[in-house]
N, C-alpha and C positions, 0 to 999 in steps of 0.2 A: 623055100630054101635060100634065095639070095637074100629075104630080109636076116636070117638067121646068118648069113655070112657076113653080113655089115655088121651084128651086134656084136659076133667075136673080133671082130676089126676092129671096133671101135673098142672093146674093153681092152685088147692089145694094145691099140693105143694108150689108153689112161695106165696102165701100169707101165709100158715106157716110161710116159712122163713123170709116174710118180717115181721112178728108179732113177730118173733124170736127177728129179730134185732133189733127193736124198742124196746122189753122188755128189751134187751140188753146193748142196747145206756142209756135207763132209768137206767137201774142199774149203769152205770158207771156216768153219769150226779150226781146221787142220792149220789154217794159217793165222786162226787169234791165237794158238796154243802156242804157236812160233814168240808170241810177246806176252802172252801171261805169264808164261814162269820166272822168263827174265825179269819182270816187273817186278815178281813178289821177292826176287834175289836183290831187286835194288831197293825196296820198300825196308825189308830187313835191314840190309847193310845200312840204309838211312837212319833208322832209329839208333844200331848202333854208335854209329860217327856222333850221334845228334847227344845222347848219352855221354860219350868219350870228351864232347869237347863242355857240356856242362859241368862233368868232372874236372877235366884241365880248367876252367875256366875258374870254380869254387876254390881249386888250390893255390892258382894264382890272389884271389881274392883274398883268401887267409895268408899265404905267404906277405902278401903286401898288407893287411892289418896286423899281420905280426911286426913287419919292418915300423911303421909307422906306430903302432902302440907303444913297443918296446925297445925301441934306439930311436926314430926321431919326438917320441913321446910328443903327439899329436894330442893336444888338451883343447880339441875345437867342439862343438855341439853334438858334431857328425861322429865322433870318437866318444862321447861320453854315451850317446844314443846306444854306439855298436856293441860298448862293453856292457852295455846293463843289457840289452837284448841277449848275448852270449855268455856272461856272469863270468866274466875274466877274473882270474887273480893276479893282483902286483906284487904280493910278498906273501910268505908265511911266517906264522910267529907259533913256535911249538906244535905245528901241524897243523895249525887252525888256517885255511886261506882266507885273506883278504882280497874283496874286492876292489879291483880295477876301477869300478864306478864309486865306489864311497869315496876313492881318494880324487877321482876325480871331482867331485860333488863337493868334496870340504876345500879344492883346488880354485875350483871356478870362482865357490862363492865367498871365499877370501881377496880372489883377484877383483872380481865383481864390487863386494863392497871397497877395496882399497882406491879404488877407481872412480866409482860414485864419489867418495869422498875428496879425495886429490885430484881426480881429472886422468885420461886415459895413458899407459904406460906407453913409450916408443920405444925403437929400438936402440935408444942408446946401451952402454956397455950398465950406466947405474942399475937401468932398469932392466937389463937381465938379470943382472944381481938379486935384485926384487924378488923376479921371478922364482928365482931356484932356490931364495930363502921359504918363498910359502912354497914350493913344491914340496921342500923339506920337514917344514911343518903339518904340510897334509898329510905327506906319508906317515911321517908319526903318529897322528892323531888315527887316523884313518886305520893303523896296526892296534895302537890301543884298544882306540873304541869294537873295533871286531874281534879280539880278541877276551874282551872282556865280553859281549854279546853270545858270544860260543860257551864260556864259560857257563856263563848262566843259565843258558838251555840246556848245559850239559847236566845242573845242580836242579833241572826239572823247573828252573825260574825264565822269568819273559817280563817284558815289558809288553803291558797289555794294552789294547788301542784304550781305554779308559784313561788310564796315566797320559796318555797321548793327548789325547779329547780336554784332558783338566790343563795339558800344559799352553797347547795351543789356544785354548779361552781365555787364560791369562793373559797370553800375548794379547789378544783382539779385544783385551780389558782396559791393557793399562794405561797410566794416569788417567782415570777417571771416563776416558773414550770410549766408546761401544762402535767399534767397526764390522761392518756385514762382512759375509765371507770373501765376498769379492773384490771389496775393498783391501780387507787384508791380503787376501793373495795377489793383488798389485803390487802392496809395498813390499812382498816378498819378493816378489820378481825384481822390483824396482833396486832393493839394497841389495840382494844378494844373489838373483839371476837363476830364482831356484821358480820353479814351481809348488804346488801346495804339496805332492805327493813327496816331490823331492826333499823339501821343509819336514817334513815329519818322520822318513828317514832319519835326517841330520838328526833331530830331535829324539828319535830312540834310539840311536848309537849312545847322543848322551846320556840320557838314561838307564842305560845298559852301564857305565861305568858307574855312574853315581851309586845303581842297585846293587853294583857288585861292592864297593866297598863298606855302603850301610849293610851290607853282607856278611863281609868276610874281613875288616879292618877290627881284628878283637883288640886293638889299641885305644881306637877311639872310643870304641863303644864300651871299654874297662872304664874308660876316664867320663863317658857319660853318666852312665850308671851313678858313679861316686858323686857327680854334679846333682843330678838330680837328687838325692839322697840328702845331702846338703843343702838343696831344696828345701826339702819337706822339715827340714828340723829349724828354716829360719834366717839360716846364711845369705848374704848379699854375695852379687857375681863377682867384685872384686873379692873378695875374703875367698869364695870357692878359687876360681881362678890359682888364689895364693899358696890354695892348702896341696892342690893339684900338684904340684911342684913341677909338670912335667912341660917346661918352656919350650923345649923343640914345637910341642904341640898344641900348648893350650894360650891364649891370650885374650885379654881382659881392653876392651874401651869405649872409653866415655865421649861423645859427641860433644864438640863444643857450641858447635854450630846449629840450627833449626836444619833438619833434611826434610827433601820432598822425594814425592815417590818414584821420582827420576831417575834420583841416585841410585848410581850403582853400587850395588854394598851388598847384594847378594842375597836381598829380600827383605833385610832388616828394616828397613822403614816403614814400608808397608806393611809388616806382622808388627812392628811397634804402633800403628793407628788401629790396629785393633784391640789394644789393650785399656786400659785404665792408667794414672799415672801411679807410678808405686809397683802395677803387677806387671809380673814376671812372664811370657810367655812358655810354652811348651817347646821343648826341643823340636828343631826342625833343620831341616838339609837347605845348604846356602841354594840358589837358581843353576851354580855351575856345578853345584856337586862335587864341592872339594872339600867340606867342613859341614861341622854340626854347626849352629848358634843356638846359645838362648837369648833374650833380648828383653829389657826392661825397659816399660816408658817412662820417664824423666819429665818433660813436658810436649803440648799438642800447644801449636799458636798458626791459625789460617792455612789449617792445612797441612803444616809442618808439623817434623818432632823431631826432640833431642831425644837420643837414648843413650843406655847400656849396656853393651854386648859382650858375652863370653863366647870364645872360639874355640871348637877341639878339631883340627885340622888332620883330615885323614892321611894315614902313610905309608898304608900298607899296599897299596896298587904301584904306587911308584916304588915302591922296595921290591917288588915281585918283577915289575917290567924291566929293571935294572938286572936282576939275577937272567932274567931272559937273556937280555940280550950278550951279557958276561960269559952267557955259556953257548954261545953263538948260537941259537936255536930260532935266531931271526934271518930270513933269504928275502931278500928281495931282489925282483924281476928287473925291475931297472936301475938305473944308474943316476942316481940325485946327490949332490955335494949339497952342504951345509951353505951356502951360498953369503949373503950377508946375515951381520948381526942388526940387521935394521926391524924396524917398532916391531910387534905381535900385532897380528889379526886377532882380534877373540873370537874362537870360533865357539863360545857359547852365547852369541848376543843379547842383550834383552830387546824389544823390537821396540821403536820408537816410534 
């Protein structure tokens, strides 16, 4: 009997204790409850805030690249970077936008080359002058060339990386040079501050205008036509030239001098040492894509030639961007005066 009283004592016991520890465990549960939920109220409202101030933060960011892009027109690396990463427009021309980077792009590597050449611009009052004359001509160029680029996608046409690939070989051809790719993407960097990617850009905006007016300039291509035609029956380029009658756009001449394939002339020297003397080349589009030539070789002496060249000078892209802008259907986002009448950049280079 009494061991039988010790066992129910003793299991009395252990459920005490275990009712101990349970009331136990509950008190200490009952007081993390006391901070868990408040936690999970401050974890929330954290991501909120954390949320609210990345937003405020990104609008401050845009508000101040908007002040800076467009009133203190920031033309530094960190600005050309921001606007090709976000595909900003500086102006429209009949609804087509233009971007912010191309005109920065045709901006830099004007100031770039002008610089290289002359030595770096300071702050004097000339050299803003400088300044706001190519800013004036980038944005020009920069409206042109996009708005003729749109065009042409709009006509199902493209300038294709091929045309791209044939133009830039040229470059890393001429006078007689054979430069690696590396090489030539130095002296890109070097005259004009571009990279390669950026170079070939610049180089299908031009091609975009060139394509469009071998397009759509049924002036020139009337008066080629008749050229060539006159061709085939025997005519020389002065007598064609003459019969042409139409002098706004067509002109006729004769080199007096031996040229090398330096000259600037718009290809004709080089498609002249391809020929024979006496033949007559095939119609072809000058390097800037402002004219047809045909071109006759005369004579080849070390290298050099004398030729004959017939011009039919396009004019129907600057007749159309004139109507443009006459009927104000050109906006631009900033604010660029005509600044000075000093030299031109040519922003169609040949690369040296």
């Amino acid at each position: 009997m009494l061991k039988k009283i010790k066992r129910i004592k003793k299991e009395e016991e252990k459920t005490t204790s275990a009712n101990s520890l349970d009331e136990s465990r509950e008190k200490v549960l009952a007081k993390g409850r006391k901070f868990k939920y408040p936690f999970q109220y401050s974890k929330h409202k954290m991501i909120i805030n954390t949320i609210l101030i990345a937003i405020a933060a990104l609008g401050l960011l845009l508000v101040f690249g908007w002040f800076e892009l467009y009133k203190v027109q920031d033309t530094s690396s960190v600005a050309f970077r921001f606007t090709k990463v976000l595909n900003l427009p500086v102006a429209s021309v009949d609804g087509v936008n233009i971007r912010y980077s191309d005109y920065l792009m045709i901006y830099r590597s004007s100031i770039n080359t002008l610089e290289y050449q002359q030595g770096k611009l300071d702050d004097s009052e000339d050299s803003q002058m400088l300044r706001q004359h190519y800013k004036r001509q980038a944005l020009n160029s920069a409206e042109e060339y996009g708005w003729a680029l749109a065009k042409l996608n709009e006509a199902g046409e493209s300038v294709t990386e091929e045309e791209l690939n044939d133009l830039v070989s040229y470059h890393m051809q001429i006078n007689g040079q054979s430069r690696s790719p590396e090489a030539f993407e130095a002296i890109i960097n070097k005259s004009f501050g571009l990279s390669m990617t950026e170079y070939r850009r610049l180089l299908k905006l031009r091609l975009a205008r060139k394509k469009y007016s071998e397009l759509y300039d049924s002036r020139a291509n009337k008066l080629a036509q008749k050229a060539k035609d006159a061709l085939k029956s025997g005519s020389d380029l002065k007598a064609i030239a003459a019969s042409l009658g139409d002098t706004e756009v067509v002109s006729y001449e004769k080199t007096d001098d031996f040229m090398s394939d330096a000259t600037l002339d718009g290809g004709r020297a080089i498609k002249a040492k391809g020929l024979k003397a006496g033949e007559v080349s095939e119609m072809f589009t000058s390097r800037k894509g402002d004219c047809y030539y045909f071109v006759k070789l005369i004579e080849e002496k070390d290298g050099k030639v004398k030729y004959e060249s017939l011009e039919i000078r396009f004019t129907e892209f600057d007749k159309t961007f004139v109507e443009i802008k006459n009927s104000d259907k050109i906006k631009e986002y900033i604010e660029v005066s005509d600044g000075t009448s000093g030299e031109e950049i040519d922003l169609n280079p040949e690369i040296k």
